[in-house]
PDB file of N, CA, C and O in Angstrom:
ATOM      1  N   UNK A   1     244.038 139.162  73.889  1.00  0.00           N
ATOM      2  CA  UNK A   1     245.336 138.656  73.485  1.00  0.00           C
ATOM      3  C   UNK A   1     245.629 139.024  72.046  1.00  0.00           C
ATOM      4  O   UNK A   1     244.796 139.463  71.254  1.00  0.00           O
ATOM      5  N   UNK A   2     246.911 138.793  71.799  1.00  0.00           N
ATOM      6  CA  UNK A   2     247.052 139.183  70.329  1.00  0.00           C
ATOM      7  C   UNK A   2     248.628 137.750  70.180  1.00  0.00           C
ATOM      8  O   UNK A   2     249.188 137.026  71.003  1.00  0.00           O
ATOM      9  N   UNK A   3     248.806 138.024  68.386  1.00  0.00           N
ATOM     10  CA  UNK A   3     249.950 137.152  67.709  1.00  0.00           C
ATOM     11  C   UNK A   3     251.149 137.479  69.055  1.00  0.00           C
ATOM     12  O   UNK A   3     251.740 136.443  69.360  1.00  0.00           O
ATOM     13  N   UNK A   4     251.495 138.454  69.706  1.00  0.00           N
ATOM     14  CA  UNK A   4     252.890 138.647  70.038  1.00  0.00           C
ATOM     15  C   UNK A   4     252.524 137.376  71.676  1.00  0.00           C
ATOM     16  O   UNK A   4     253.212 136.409  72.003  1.00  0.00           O
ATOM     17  N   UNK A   5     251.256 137.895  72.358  1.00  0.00           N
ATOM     18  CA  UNK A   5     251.194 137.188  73.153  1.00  0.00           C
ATOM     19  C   UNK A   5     251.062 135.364  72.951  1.00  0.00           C
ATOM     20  O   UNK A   5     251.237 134.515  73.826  1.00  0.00           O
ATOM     21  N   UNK A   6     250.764 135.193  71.764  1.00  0.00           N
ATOM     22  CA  UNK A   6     251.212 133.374  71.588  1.00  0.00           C
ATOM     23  C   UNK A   6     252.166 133.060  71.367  1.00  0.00           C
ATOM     24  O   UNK A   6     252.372 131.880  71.653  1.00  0.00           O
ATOM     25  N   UNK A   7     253.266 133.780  70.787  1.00  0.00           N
ATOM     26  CA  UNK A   7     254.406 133.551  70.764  1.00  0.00           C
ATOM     27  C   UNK A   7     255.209 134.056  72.077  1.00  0.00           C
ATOM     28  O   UNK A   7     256.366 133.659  72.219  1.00  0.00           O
ATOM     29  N   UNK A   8     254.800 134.670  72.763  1.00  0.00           N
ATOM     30  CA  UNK A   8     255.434 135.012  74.054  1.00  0.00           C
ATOM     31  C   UNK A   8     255.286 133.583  74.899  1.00  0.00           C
ATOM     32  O   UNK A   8     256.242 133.136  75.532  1.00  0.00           O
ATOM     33  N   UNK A   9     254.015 132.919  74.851  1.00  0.00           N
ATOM     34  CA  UNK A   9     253.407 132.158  75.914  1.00  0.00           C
ATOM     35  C   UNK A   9     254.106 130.568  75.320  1.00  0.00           C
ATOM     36  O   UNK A   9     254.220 129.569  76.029  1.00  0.00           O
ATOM     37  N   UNK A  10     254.497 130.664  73.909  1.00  0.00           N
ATOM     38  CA  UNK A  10     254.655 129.260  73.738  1.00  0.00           C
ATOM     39  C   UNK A  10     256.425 129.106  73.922  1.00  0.00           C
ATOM     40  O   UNK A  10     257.150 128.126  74.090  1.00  0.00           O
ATOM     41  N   UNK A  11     256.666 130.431  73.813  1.00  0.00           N
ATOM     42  CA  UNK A  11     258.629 130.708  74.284  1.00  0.00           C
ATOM     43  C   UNK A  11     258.877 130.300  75.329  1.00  0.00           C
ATOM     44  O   UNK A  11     259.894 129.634  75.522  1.00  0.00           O
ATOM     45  N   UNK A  12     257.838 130.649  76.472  1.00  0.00           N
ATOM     46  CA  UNK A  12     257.958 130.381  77.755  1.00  0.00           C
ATOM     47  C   UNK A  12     257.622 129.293  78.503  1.00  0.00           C
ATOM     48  O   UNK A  12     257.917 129.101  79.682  1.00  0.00           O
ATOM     49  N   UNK A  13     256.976 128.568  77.756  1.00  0.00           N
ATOM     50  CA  UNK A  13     256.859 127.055  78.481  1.00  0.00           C
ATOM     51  C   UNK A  13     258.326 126.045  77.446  1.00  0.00           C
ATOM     52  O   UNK A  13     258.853 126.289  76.360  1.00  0.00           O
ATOM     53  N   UNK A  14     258.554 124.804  78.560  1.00  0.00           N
ATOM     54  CA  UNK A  14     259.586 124.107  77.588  1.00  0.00           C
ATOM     55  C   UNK A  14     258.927 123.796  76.359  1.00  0.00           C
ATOM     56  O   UNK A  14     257.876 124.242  75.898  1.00  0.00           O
ATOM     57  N   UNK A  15     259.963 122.707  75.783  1.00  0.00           N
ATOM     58  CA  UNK A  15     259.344 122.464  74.929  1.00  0.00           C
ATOM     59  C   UNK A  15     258.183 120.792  74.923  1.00  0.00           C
ATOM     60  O   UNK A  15     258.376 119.839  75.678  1.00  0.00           O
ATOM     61  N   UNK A  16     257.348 120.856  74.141  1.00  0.00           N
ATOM     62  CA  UNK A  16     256.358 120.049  74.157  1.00  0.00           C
ATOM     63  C   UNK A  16     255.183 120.087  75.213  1.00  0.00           C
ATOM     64  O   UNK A  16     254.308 119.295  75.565  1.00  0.00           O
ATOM     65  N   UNK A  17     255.580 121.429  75.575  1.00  0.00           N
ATOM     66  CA  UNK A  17     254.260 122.179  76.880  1.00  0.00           C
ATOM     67  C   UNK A  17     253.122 121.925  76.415  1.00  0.00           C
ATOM     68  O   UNK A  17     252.221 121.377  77.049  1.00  0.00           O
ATOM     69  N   UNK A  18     253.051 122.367  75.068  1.00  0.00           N
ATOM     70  CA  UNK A  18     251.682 122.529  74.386  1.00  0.00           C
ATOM     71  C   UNK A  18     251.532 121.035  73.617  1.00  0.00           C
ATOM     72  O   UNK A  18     252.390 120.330  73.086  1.00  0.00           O
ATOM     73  N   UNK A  19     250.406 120.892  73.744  1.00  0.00           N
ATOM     74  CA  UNK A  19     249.844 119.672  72.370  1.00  0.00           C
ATOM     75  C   UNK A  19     249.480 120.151  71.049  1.00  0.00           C
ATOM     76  O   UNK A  19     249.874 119.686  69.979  1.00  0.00           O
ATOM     77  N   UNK A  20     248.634 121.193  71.241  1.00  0.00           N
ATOM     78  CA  UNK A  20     248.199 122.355  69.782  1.00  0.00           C
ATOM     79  C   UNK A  20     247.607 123.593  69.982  1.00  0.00           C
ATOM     80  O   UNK A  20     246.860 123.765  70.945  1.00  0.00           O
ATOM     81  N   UNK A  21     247.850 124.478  69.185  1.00  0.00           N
ATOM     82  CA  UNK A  21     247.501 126.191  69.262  1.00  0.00           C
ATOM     83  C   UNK A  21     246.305 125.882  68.688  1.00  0.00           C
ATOM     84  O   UNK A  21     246.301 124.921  67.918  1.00  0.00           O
ATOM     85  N   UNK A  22     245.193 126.526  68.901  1.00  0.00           N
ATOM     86  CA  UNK A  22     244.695 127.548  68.267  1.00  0.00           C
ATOM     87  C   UNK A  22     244.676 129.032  68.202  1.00  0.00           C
ATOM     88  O   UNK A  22     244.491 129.829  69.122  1.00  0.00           O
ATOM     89  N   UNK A  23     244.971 129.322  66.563  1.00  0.00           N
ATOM     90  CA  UNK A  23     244.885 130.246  66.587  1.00  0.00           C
ATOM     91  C   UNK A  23     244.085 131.463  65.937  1.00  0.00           C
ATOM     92  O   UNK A  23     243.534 131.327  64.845  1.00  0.00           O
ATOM     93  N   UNK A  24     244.046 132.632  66.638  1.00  0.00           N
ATOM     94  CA  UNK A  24     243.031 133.539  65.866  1.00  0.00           C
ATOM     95  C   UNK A  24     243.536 134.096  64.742  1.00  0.00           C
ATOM     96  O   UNK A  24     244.758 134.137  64.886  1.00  0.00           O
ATOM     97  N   UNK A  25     243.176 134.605  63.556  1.00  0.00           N
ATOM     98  CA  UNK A  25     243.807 135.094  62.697  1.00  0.00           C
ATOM     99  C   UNK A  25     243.763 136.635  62.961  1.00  0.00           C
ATOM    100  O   UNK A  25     244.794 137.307  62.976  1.00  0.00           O
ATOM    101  N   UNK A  26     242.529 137.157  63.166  1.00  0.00           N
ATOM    102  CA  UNK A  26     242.261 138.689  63.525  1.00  0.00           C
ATOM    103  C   UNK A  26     242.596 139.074  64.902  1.00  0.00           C
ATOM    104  O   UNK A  26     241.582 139.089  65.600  1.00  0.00           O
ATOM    105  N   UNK A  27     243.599 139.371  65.495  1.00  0.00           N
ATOM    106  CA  UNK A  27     244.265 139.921  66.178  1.00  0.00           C
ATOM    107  C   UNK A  27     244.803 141.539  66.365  1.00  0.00           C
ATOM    108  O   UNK A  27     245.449 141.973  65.411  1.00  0.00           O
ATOM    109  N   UNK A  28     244.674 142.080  67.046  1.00  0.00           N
ATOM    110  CA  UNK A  28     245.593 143.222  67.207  1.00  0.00           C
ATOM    111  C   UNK A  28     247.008 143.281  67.463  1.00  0.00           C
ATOM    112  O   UNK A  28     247.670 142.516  68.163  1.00  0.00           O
ATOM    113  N   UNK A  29     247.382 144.268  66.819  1.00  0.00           N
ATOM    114  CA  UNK A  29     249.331 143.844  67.019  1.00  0.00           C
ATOM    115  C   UNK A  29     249.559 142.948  65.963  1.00  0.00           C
ATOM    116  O   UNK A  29     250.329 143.311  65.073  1.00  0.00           O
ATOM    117  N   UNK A  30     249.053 141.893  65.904  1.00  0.00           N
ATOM    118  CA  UNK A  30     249.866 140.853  65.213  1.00  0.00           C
ATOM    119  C   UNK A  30     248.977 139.869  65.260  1.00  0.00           C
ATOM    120  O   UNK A  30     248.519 139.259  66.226  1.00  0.00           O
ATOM    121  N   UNK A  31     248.736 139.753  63.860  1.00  0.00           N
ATOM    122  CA  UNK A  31     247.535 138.473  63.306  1.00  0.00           C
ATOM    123  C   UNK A  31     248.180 136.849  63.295  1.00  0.00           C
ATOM    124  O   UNK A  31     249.350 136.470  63.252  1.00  0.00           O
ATOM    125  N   UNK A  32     247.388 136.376  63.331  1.00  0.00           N
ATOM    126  CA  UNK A  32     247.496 134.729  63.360  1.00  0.00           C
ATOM    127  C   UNK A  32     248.545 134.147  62.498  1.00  0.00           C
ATOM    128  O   UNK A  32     249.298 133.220  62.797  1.00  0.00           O
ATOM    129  N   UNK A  33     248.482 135.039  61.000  1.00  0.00           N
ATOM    130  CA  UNK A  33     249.369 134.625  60.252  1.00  0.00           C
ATOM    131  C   UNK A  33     250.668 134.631  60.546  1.00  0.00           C
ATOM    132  O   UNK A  33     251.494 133.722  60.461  1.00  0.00           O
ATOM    133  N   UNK A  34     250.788 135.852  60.938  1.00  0.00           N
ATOM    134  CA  UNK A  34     252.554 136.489  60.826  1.00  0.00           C
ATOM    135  C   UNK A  34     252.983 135.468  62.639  1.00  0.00           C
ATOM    136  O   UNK A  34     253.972 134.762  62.833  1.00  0.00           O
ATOM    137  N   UNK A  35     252.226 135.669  63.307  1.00  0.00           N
ATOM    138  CA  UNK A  35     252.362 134.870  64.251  1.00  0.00           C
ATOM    139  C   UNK A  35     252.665 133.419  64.080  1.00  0.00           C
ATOM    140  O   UNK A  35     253.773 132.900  64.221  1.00  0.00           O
ATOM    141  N   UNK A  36     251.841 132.981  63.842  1.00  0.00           N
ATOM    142  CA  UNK A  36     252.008 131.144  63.307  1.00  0.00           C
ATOM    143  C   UNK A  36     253.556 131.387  62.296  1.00  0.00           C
ATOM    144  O   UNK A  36     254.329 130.430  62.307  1.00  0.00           O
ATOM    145  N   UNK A  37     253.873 132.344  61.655  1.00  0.00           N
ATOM    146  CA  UNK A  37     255.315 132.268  61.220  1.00  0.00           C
ATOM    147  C   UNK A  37     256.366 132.380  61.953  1.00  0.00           C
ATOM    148  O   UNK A  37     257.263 131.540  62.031  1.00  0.00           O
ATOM    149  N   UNK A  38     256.330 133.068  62.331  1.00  0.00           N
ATOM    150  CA  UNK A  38     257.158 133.093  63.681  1.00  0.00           C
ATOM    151  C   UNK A  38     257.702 131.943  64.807  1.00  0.00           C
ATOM    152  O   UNK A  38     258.863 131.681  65.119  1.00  0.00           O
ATOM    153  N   UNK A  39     256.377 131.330  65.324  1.00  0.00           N
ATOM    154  CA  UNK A  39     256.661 130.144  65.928  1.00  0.00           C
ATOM    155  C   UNK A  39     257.446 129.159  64.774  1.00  0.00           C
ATOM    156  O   UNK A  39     258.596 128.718  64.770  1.00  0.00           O
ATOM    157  N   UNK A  40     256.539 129.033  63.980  1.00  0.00           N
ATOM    158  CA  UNK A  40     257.178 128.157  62.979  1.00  0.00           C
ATOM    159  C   UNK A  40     258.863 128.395  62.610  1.00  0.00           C
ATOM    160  O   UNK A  40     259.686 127.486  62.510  1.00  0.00           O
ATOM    161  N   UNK A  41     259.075 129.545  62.476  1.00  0.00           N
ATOM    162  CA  UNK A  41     260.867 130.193  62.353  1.00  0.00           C
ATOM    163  C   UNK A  41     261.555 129.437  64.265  1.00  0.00           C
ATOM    164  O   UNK A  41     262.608 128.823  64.436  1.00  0.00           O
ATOM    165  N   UNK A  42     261.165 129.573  64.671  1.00  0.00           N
ATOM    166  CA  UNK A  42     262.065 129.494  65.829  1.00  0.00           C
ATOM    167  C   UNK A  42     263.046 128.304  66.182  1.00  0.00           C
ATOM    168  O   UNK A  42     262.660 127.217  65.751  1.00  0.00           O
ATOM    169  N   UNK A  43     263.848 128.298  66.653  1.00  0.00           N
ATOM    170  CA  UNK A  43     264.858 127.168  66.419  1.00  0.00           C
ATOM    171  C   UNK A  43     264.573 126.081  68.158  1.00  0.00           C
ATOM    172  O   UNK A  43     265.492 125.761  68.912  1.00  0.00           O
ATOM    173  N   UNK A  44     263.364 125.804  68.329  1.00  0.00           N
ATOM    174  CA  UNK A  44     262.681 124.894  68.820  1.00  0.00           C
ATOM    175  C   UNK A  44     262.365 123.360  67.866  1.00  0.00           C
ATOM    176  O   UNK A  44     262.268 123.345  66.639  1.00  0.00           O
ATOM    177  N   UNK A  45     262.262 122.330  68.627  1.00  0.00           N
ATOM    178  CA  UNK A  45     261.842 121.235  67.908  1.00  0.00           C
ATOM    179  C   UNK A  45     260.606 121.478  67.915  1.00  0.00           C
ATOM    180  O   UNK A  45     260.084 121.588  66.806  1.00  0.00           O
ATOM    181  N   UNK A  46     259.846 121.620  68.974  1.00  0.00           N
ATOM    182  CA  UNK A  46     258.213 121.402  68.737  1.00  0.00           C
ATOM    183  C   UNK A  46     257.823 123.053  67.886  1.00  0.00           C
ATOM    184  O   UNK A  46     256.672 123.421  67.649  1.00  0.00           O
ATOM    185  N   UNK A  47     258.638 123.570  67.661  1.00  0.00           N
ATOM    186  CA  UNK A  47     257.767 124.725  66.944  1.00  0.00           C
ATOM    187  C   UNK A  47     257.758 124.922  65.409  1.00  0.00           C
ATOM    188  O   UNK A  47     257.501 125.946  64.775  1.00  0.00           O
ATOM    189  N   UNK A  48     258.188 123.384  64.856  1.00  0.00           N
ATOM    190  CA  UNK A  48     258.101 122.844  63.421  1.00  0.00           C
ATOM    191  C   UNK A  48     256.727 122.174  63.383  1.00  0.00           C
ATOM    192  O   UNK A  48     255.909 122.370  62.484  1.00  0.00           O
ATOM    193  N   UNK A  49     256.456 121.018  64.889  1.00  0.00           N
ATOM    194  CA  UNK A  49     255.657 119.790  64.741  1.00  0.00           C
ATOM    195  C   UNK A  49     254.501 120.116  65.439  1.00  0.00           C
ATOM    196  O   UNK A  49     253.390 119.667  65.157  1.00  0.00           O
ATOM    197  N   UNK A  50     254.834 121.193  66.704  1.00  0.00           N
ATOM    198  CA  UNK A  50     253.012 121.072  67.109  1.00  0.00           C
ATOM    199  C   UNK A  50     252.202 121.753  65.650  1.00  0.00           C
ATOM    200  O   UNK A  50     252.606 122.350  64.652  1.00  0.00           O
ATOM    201  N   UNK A  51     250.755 121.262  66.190  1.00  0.00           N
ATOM    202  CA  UNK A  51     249.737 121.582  64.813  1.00  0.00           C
ATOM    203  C   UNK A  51     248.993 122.932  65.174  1.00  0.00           C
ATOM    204  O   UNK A  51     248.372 123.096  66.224  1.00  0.00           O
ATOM    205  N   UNK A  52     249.080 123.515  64.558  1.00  0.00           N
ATOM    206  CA  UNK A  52     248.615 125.263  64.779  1.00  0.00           C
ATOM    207  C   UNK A  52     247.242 125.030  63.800  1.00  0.00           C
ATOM    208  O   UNK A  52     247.311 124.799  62.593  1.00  0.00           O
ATOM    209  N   UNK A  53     246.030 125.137  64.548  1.00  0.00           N
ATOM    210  CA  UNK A  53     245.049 125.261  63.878  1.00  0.00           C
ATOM    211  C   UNK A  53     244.611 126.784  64.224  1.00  0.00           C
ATOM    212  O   UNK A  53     244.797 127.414  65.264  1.00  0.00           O
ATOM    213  N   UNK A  54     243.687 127.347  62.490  1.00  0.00           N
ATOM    214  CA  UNK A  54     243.520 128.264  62.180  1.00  0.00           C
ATOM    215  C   UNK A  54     241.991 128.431  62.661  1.00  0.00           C
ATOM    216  O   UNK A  54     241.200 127.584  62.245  1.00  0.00           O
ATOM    217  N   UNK A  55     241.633 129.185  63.283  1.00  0.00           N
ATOM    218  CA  UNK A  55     240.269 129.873  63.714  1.00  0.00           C
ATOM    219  C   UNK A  55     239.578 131.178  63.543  1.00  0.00           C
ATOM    220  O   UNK A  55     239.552 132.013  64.446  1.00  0.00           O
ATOM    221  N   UNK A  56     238.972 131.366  62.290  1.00  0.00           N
ATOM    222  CA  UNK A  56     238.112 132.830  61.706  1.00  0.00           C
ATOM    223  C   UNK A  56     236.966 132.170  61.169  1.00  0.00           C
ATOM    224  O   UNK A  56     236.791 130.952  61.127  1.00  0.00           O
ATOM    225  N   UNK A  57     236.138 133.136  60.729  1.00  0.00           N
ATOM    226  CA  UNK A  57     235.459 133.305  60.735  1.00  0.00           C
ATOM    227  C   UNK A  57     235.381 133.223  59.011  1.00  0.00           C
ATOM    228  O   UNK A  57     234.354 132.798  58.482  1.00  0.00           O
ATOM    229  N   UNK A  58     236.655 133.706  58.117  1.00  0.00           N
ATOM    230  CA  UNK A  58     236.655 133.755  56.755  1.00  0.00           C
ATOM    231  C   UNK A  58     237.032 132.170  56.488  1.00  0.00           C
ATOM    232  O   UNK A  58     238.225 131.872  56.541  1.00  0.00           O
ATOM    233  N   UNK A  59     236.296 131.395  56.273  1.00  0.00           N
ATOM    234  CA  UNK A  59     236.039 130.203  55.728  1.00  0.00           C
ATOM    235  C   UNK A  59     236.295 129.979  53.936  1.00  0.00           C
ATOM    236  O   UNK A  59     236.127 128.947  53.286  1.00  0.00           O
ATOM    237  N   UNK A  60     236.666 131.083  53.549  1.00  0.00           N
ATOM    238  CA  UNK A  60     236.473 130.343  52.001  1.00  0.00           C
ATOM    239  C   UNK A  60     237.693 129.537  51.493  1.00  0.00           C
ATOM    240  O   UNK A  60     238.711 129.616  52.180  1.00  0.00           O
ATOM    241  N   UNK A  61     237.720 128.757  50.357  1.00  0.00           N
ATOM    242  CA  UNK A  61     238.767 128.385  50.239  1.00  0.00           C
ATOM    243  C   UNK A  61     240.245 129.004  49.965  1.00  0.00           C
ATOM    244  O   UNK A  61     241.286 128.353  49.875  1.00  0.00           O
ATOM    245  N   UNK A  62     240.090 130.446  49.850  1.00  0.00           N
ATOM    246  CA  UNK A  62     241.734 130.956  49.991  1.00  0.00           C
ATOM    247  C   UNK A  62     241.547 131.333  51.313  1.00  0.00           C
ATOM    248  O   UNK A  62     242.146 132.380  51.555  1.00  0.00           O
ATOM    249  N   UNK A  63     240.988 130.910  52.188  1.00  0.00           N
ATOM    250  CA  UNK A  63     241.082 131.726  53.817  1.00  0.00           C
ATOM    251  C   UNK A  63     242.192 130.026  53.986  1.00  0.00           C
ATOM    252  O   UNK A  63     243.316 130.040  54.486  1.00  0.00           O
ATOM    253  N   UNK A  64     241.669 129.044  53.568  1.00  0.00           N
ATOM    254  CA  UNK A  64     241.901 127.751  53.815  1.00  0.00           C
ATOM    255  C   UNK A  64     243.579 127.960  53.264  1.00  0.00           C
ATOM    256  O   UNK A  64     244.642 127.865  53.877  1.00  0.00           O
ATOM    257  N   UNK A  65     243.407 128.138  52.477  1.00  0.00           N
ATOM    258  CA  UNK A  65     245.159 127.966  51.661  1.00  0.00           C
ATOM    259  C   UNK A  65     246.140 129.025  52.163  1.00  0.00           C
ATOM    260  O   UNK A  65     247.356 128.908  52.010  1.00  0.00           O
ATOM    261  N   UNK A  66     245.510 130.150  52.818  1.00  0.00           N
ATOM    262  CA  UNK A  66     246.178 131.425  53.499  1.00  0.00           C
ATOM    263  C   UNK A  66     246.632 130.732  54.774  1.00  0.00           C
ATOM    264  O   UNK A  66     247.736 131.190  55.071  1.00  0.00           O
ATOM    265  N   UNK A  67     246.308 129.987  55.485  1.00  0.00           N
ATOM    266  CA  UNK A  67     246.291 129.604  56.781  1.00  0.00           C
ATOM    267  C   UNK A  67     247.491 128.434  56.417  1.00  0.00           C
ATOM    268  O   UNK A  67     248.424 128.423  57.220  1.00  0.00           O
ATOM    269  N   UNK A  68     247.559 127.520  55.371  1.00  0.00           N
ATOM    270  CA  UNK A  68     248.391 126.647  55.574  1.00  0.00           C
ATOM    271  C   UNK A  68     249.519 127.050  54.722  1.00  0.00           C
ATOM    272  O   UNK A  68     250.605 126.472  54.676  1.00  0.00           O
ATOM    273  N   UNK A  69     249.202 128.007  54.104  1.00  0.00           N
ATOM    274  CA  UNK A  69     250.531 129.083  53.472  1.00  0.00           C
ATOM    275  C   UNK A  69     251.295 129.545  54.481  1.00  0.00           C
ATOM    276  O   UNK A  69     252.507 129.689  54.318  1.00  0.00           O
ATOM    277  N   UNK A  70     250.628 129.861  55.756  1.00  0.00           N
ATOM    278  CA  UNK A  70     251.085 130.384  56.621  1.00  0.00           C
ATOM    279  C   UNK A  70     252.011 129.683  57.404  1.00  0.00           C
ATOM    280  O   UNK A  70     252.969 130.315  57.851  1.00  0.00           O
ATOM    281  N   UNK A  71     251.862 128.112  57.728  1.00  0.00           N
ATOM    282  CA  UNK A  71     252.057 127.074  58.483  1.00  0.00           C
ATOM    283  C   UNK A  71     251.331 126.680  59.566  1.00  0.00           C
ATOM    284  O   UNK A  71     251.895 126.228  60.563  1.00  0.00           O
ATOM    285  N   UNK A  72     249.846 126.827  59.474  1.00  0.00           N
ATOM    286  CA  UNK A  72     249.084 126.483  59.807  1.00  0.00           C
ATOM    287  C   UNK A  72     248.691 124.687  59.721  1.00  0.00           C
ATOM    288  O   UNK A  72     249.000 124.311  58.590  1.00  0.00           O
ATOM    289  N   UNK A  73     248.301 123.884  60.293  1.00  0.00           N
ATOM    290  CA  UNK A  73     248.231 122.546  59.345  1.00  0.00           C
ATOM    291  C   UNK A  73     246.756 122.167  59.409  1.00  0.00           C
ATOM    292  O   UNK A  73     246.396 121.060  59.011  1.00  0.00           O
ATOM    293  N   UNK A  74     245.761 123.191  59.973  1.00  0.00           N
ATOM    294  CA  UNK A  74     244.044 122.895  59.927  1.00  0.00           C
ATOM    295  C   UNK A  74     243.764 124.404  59.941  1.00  0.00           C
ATOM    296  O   UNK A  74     244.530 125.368  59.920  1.00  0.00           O
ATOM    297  N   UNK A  75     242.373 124.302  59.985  1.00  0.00           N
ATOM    298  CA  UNK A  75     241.118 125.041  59.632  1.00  0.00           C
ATOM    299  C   UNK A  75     240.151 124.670  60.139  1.00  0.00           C
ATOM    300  O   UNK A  75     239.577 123.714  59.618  1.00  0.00           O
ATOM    301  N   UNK A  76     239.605 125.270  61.329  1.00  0.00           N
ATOM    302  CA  UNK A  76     238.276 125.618  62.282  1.00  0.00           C
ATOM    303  C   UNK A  76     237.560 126.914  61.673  1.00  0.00           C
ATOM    304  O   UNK A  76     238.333 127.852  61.476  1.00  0.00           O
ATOM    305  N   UNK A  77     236.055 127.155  61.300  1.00  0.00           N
ATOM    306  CA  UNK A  77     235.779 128.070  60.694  1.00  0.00           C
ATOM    307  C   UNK A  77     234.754 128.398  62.267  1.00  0.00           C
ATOM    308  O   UNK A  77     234.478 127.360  62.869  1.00  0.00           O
ATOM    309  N   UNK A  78     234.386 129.298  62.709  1.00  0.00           N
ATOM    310  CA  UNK A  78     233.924 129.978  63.242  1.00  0.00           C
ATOM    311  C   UNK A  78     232.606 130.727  62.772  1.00  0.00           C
ATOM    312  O   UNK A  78     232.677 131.375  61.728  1.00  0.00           O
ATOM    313  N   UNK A  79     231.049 130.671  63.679  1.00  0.00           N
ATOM    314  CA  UNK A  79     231.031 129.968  64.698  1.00  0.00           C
ATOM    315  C   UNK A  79     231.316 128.525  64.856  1.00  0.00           C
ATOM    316  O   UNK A  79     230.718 127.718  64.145  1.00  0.00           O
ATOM    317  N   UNK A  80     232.341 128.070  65.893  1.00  0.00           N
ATOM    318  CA  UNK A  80     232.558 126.771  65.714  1.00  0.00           C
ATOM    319  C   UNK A  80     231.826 125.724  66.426  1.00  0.00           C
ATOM    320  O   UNK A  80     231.753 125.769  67.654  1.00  0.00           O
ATOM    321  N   UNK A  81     231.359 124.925  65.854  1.00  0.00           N
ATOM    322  CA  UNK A  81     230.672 123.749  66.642  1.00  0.00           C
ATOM    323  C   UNK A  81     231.325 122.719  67.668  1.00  0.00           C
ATOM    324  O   UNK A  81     232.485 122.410  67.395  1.00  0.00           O
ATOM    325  N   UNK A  82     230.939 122.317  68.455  1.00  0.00           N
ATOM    326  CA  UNK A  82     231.439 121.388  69.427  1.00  0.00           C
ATOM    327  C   UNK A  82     232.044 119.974  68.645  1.00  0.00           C
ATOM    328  O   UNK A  82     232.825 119.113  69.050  1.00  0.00           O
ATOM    329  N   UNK A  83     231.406 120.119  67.492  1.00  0.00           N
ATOM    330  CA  UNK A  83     231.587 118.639  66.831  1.00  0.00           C
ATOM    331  C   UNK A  83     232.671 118.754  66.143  1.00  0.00           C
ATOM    332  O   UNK A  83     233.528 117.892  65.950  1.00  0.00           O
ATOM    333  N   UNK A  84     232.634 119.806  65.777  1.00  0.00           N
ATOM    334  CA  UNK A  84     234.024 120.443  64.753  1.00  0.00           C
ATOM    335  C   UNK A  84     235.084 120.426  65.689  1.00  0.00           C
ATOM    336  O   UNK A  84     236.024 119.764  65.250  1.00  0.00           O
ATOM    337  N   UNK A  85     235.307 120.929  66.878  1.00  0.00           N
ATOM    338  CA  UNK A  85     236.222 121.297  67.608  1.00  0.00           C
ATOM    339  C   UNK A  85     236.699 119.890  68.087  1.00  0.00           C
ATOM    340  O   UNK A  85     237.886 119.725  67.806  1.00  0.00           O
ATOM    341  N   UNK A  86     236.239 119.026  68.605  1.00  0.00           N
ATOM    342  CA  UNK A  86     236.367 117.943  69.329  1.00  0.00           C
ATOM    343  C   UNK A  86     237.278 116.838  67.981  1.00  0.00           C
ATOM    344  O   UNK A  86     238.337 116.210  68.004  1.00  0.00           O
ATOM    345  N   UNK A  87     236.061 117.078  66.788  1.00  0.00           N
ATOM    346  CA  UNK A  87     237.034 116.284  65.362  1.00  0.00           C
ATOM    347  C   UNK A  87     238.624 116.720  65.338  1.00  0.00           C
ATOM    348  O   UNK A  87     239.614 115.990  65.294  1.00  0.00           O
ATOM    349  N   UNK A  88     238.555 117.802  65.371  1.00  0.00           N
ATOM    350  CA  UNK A  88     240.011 118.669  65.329  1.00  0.00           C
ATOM    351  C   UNK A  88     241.361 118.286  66.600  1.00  0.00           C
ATOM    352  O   UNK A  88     242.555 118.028  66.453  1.00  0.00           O
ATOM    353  N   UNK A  89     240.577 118.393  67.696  1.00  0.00           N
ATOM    354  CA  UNK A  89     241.369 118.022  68.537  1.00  0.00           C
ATOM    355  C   UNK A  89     241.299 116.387  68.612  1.00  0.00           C
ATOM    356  O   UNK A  89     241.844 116.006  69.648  1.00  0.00           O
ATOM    357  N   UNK A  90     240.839 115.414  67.898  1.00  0.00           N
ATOM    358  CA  UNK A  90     241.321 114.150  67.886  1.00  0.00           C
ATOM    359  C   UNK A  90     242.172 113.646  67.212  1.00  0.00           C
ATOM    360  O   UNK A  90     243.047 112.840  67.530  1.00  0.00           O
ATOM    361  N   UNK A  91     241.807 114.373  65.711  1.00  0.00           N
ATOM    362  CA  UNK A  91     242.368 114.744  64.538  1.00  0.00           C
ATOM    363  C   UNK A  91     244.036 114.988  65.044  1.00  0.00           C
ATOM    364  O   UNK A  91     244.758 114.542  64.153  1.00  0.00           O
ATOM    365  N   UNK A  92     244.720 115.461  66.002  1.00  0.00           N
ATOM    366  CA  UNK A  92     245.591 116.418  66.001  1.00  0.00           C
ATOM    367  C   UNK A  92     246.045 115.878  67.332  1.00  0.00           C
ATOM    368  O   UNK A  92     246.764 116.831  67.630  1.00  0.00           O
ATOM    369  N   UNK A  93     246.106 115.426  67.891  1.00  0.00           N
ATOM    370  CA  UNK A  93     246.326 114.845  69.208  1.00  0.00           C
ATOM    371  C   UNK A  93     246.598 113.212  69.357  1.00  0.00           C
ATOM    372  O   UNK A  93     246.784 112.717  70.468  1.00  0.00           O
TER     373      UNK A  93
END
């Protein structure tokens, strides 16, 4: 999959289909970033409020501030733990 296909997939369900993205940042076609902007631009209600969490592998703290620069509103660093993932989705849900 790549950025064009999450924004294809979240166009196509109504709205409030989804509870939260994750998303990859390293993508082909179209990275996580420019993607997560996109949704975020669209003139949807839920594509202001669902929570787009960020998933790489670059963990440092400007990977952290790149992601919510982006409109991202979390950070999963990869490899991700079960404990991490589960915090996130309670966190966010």
């Amino acid at each position: 999959y790549n950025g064009q296909d999450a924004i294809h997939m979240f166009l196509n369900h109504p709205e409030n289909y989804y509870d939260l993205i994750f998303m990859d940042i390293q993508m082909p076609n179209m990275n996580g970033y420019v993607a997560t902007k996109c949704i975020r631009s669209l003139s949807r209600a839920d594509a202001t409020s669902i929570p787009i969490i960020s998933m790489t592998a670059d963990a440092f703290p400007d990977d952290v501030e790149r992601a919510k620069h982006a409109g991202m509103n979390d950070h999963i660093a990869k490899p991700i733990s079960i404990t991490s993932l589960i915090n996130i989705v309670k966190k966010w849900s």
